[in-house]
N, C-alpha and C positions, 0 to 999 in steps of 0.2 A: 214523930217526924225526924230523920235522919240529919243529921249536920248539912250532908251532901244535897240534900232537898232541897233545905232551908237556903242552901247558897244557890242553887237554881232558880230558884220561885225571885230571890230579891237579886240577882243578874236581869233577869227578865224586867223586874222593874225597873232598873237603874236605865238600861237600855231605852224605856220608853219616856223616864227622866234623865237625858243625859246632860243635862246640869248640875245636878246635884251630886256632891264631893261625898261620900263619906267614907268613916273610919272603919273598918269591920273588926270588930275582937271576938274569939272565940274562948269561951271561961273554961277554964279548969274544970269544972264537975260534969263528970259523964253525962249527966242527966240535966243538966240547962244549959242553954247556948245564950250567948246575948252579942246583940247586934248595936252599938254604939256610936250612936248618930252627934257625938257633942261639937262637930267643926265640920259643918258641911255649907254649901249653898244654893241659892234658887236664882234665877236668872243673869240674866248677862251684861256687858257693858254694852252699851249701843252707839253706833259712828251716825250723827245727824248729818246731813249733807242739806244745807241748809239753801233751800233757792232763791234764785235771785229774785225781787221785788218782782219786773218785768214780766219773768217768767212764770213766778208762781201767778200772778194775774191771768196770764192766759192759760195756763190748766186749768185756773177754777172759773173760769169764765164759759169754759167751752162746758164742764161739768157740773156749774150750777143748775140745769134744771132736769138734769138727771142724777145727782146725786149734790142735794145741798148738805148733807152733813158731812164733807170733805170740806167745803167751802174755809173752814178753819185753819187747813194745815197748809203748810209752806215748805215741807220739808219731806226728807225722803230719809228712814231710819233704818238700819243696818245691823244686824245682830249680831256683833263679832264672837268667835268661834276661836276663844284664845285658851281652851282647856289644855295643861300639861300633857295630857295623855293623849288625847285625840284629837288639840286643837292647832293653831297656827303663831305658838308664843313670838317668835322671833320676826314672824311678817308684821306681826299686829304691832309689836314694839317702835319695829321700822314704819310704819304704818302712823304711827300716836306720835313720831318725830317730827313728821313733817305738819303735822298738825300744830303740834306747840312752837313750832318757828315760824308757826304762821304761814308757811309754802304756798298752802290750799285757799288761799284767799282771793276770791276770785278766779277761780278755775273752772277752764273749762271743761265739756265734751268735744273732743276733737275731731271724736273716730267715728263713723256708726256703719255697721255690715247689717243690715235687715236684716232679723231673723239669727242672728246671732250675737253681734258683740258691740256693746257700745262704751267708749273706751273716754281712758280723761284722766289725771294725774300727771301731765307733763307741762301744759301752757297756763298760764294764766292773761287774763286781760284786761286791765280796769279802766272806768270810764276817761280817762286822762290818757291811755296810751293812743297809739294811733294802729298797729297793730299787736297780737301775743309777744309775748315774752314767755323764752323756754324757764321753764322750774327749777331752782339749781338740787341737783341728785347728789346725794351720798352713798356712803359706799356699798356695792349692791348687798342684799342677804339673802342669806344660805334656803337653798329651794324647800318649801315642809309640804311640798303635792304626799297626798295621806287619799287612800281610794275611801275611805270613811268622810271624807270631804271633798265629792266631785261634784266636777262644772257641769251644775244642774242648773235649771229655770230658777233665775232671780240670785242666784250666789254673785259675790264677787270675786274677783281673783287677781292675783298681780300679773302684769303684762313683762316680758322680757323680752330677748336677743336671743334670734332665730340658733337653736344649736349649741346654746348656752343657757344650762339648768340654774344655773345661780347667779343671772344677770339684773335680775328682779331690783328696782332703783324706785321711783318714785311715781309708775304708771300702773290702773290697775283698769279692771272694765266690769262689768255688770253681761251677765250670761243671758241671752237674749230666750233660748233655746235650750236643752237637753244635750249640753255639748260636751257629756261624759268620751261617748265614742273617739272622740275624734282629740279634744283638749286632756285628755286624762293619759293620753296614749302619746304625746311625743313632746321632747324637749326634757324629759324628765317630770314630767305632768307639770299640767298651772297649780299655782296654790290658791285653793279656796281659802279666803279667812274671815267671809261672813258672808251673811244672807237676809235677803229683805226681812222686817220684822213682821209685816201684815197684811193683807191684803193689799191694801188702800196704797201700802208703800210701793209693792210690784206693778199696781197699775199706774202710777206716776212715774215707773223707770218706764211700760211700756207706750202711755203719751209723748215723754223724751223721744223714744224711738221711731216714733209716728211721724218726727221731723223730715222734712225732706232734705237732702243730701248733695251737698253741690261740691266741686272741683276746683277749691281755690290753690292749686298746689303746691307741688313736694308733700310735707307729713299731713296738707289741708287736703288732701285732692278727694277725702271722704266726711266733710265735715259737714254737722246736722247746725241747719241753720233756720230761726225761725223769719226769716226774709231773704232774699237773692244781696240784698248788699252785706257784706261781712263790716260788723260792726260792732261791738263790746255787746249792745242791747239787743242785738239779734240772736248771739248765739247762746247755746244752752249754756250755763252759768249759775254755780254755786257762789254765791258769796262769803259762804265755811262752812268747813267740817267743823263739830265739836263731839268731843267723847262726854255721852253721860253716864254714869253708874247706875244700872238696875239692880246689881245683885243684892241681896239679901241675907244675913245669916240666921241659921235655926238651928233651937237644942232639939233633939230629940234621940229618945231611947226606945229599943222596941227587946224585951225578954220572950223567949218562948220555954217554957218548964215541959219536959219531956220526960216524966217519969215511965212511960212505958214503952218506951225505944228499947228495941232487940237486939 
């Protein structure tokens, strides 16, 4: 088998693993190659968005007698897509800040367009206010729209300022749709920087979105409310984000001895 093969055949693979880091070396003797796998990884960190008491009650309520082994879960988990090469470093960073300052506590969904975008990372509202409270933003970061990472069904991506590619601050939204065409093509494209982890997690963004949508205005005038009175316990409501670590590290070495290469 040719060197050149050999790097065809495991491209192809990485591609269908594109999680996994590795190192490639190519040895010195004409006739063995070796592929050296000693610092690579398998999965991902994952963004939990964790729901509100209220609300996770009334998904599993409506889904307990058609799917009771969801009955367990309360939250909605996020694959983040923070690979150097292909992924979203500098969103996800800005991203895990606002996390650790606690921003997302209690935050809401603000936005929802049927059918496409439902949006959340700007207000919070906790049972003590009487209306939202805006999120305080830091300073925006730099746009990573990557077509290797388009606004497809179930991704997330940061929301910004119309005509402004690097306005991206503390808003992002969940792709309701297939909204490569249209979001990948202006602004400087959105940036994906994760995407649901599982099934079970996309059909809880699309119950969210099943919310019906009232006109409390200004930035409310699309907001998904689980009742006509807008109230901390009506609206959709994460009580936190938390970042957990899935990745994993593995040794592995794979030699191929070639003694009758031409």
């Amino acid at each position: 088998m040719e060197y050149q093969d050999l790097q065809a055949i495991f491209k192809e693979w990485l591609i269908q693993n594109d999680n996994w880091k590795p190192i490639i070396q190519r040895s010195a003797s004409k006739k063995q190659h070796s592929i050296d796998l000693r610092t690579f990884e398998s999965g991902n960190r994952i963004a939990r968005f964790n729901l509100d008491d209220n609300l996770a009650t009334r998904i599993n309520e409506a889904l307990g007698e058609q799917l009771p082994n969801v009955l367990t879960q309360d939250w909605i988990d996020v694959s983040l897509l923070e690979d150097q090469l292909s992924g979203a470093p500098l969103t996800i960073a800005n991203f895990e800040r606002y996390i650790e300052e606690e921003k997302y506590t209690d935050v809401i969904l603000h936005r929802l367009i049927s059918g496409f975008v439902l949006q959340g990372g700007g207000f919070q509202w906790s049972n003590d206010q009487t209306s939202p409270s805006s999120i305080e933003s830091f300073p925006a970061v730099q746009n990573e729209f990557s077509s290797e990472r388009s606004n497809t069904r179930g991704t997330i991506a940061m929301a910004k300022i119309g005509n402004d590619p690097d306005s991206a601050t503390n808003q992002w939204f969940f792709n309701l749709a297939d909204n490569s065409a249209n979001l990948d093509n202006q602004n400087g494209g959105f940036t994906v920087f994760g995407k649901t982890k599982t099934e079970t997690d996309l059909l809880f963004v699309d119950i969210l979105a099943s919310a019906r949508v009232y006109n409390a205005g200004g930035v409310f005038s699309s907001i998904p409310l689980l009742d006509a009175t807008p109230t901390p316990s009506n609206t959709l409501r994460f009580k936190s984000i938390e970042i957990l670590d899935e990745r994993k590290n593995i040794d592995f070495e794979l030699s191929v001895n070639n003694a009758n290469q031409t």
